[in-house]
N, C-alpha and C positions, 0 to 999 in steps of 0.2 A: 733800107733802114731797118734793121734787125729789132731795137728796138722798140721800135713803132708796133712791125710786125708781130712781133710777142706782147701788148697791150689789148691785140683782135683776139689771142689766140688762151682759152680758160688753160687752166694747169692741167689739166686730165687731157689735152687735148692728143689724138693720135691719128696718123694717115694709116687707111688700113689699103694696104695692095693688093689685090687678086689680079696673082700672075703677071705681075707686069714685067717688063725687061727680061724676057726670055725664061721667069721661073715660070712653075707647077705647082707655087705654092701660096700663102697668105704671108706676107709679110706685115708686121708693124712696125710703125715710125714715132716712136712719143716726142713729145715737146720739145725736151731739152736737145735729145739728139737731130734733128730739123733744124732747129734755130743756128747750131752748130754748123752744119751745112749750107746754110745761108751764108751765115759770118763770112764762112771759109771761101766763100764765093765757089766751091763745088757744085752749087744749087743753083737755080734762077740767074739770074743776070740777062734773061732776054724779057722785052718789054713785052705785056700782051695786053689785047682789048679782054675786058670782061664783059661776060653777055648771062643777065640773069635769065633763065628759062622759065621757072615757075618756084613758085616760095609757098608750101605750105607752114600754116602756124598752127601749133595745138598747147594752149596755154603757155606755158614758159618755153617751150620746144618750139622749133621750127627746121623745116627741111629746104635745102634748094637745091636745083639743077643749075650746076653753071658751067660754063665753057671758059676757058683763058686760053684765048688765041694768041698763038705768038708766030715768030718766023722759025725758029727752031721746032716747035712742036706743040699740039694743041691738046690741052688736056679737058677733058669734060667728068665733071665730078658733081659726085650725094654729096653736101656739105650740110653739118648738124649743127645748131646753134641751141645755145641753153642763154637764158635769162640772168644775168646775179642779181643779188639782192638790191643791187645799189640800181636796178633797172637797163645797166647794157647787156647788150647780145655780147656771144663770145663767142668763137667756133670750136667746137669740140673733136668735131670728127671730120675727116675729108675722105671721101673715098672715089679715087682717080680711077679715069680710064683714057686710055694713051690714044689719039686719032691719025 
């Protein structure tokens, strides 16, 4: 549900890649273009367990370690969360590593 998943996801949001899929390099992923690939069903479509590791909070910020285990592939990511004004968390940043 694409737009469920864009209601978690602040407008600044970006995945940042180190190295993944065979570069040497950083890549970024902003919002719009993600969502896009969702839609498209290029993205996701395998079910995964979510496994929270540890969630630091620092006033409106918070950090977490989490795993989406799937059958296809298991990703374990720094995911960043900011506060809005209206008091929800939003995730701003995800930063994947491929297992």
């Amino acid at each position: 549900n694409v737009s469920k998943l864009a209601s978690y996801l602040d407008a600044n949001y970006r995945i940042v890649m180190n190295q993944l899929f065979g570069s040497k390099e950083v890549s970024i992923v902003d919002r719009e273009f993600y969502l896009s690939k969702i839609k498209s069903k290029e993205w996701g479509g395998d079910k995964r367990t979510v496994v929270i590791h540890q969630t630091l909070l620092n006033g409106l910020t918070a950090c977490s370690k989490v795993s989406f285990i799937g059958k296809k592939s298991t990703f374990v990511s720094l995911i960043t969360l900011v506060k809005d004004v209206k008091g929800s968390w939003k995730i701003v940043s995800d930063v994947p590593t491929i297992k």
